[in-house]
N, C-alpha and C positions, 0 to 999 in steps of 0.2 A: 872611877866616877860613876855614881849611879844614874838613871837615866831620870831625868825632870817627866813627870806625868800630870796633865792639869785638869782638873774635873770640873766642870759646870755642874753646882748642886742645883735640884729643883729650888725653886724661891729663895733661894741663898747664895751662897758666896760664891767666888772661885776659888776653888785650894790649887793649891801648888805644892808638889812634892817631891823631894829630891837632892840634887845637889846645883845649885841654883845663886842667881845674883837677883838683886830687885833693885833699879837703878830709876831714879828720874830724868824728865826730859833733858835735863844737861848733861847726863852723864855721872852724876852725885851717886854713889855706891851706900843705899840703906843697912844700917846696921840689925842685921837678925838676931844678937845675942844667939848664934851656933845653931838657929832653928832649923831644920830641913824639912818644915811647913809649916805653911801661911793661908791665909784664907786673906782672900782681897775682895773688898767691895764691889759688889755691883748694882746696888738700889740707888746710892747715892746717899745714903740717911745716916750713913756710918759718923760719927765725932772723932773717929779716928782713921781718917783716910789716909791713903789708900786701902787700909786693912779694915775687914771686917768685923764691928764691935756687936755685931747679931740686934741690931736696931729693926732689919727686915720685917722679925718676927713681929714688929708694934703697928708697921706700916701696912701699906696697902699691895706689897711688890708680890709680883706672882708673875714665873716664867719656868716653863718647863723646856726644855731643849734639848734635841736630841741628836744625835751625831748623823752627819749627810756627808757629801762629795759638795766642793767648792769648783765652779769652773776654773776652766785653767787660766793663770795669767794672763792679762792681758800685756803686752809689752810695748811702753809708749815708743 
Protein backbone atom coordinates (compact mmCIF):
# COMPACT_ATOMS: atom_id res chain seq x y z
CA UNK A 1 0.00 0.00 0.00
CA UNK A 2 1.41 3.31 -1.06
CA UNK A 3 1.30 6.00 1.35
CA UNK A 4 -1.72 8.83 0.92
CA UNK A 5 0.05 12.26 0.54
CA UNK A 6 -2.34 15.53 0.51
CA UNK A 7 -1.12 18.80 -0.94
CA UNK A 8 -2.84 22.19 -0.33
CA UNK A 9 -2.38 23.88 -3.83
CA UNK A 10 -1.88 27.66 -3.71
CA UNK A 11 -5.55 28.98 -4.89
CA UNK A 12 -6.60 25.62 -5.71
CA UNK A 13 -7.61 22.38 -4.84
CA UNK A 14 -6.58 19.84 -2.40
CA UNK A 15 -5.08 16.70 -4.22
CA UNK A 16 -4.96 13.62 -2.79
CA UNK A 17 -2.56 10.97 -3.73
CA UNK A 18 -2.18 7.45 -3.22
CA UNK A 19 -3.96 4.61 -2.15
CA UNK A 20 -6.91 5.91 -0.58
CA UNK A 21 -10.92 5.74 -0.01
CA UNK A 22 -13.10 9.10 -0.27
CA UNK A 23 -16.31 8.27 1.64
CA UNK A 24 -19.35 10.60 2.67
CA UNK A 25 -20.72 11.66 6.01
CA UNK A 26 -22.49 8.30 6.16
CA UNK A 27 -20.16 6.08 5.33
CA UNK A 28 -21.13 5.82 1.36
CA UNK A 29 -17.71 4.64 -0.29
CA UNK A 30 -17.23 7.13 -3.78
CA UNK A 31 -16.57 5.53 -6.76
CA UNK A 32 -12.98 6.73 -8.38
CA UNK A 33 -13.09 4.71 -11.46
CA UNK A 34 -9.30 3.16 -10.20
CA UNK A 35 -8.03 6.83 -9.68
CA UNK A 36 -5.01 7.22 -7.19
CA UNK A 37 -5.70 11.18 -7.41
CA UNK A 38 -8.18 13.49 -6.99
CA UNK A 39 -8.23 17.11 -6.53
CA UNK A 40 -11.10 18.06 -3.93
CA UNK A 41 -12.74 21.45 -3.62
CA UNK A 42 -11.98 24.02 -1.52
CA UNK A 43 -13.50 27.46 -2.91
CA UNK A 44 -16.87 26.08 -2.79
CA UNK A 45 -17.64 27.18 -6.69
CA UNK A 46 -16.97 23.76 -7.96
CA UNK A 47 -20.59 22.09 -9.97
CA UNK A 48 -19.03 19.16 -9.12
CA UNK A 49 -18.39 18.65 -5.53
CA UNK A 50 -16.67 17.45 -3.73
CA UNK A 51 -14.18 17.44 -6.54
CA UNK A 52 -12.44 20.11 -8.11
CA UNK A 53 -13.84 21.26 -11.62
CA UNK A 54 -11.07 24.32 -11.51
CA UNK A 55 -14.14 26.93 -11.26
CA UNK A 56 -11.40 28.76 -8.61
CA UNK A 57 -9.59 29.93 -11.62
CA UNK A 58 -13.03 32.33 -12.60
CA UNK A 59 -13.56 33.22 -8.92
CA UNK A 60 -12.18 35.43 -6.50
CA UNK A 61 -10.46 32.32 -4.11
CA UNK A 62 -7.03 33.07 -3.21
CA UNK A 63 -5.19 31.13 -0.09
CA UNK A 64 -1.87 30.49 0.20
CA UNK A 65 -0.92 28.07 3.09
CA UNK A 66 1.81 26.81 4.34
CA UNK A 67 2.77 23.84 6.59
CA UNK A 68 2.98 24.67 10.71
CA UNK A 69 2.75 22.60 14.04
CA UNK A 70 -0.85 22.06 15.30
CA UNK A 71 -1.19 22.23 19.11
CA UNK A 72 -1.65 19.22 20.72
CA UNK A 73 -4.95 17.75 21.40
CA UNK A 74 -6.95 18.78 23.61
CA UNK A 75 -8.80 15.81 25.39
CA UNK A 76 -12.28 16.41 26.47
Amino acid sequence: MSKVVVTVRDNGSIRVEGDFDLVDQEGGKYDLAGRTRISLCRCGLSKNKPFCDSSHKNGSFVSRERARALPPPVNP
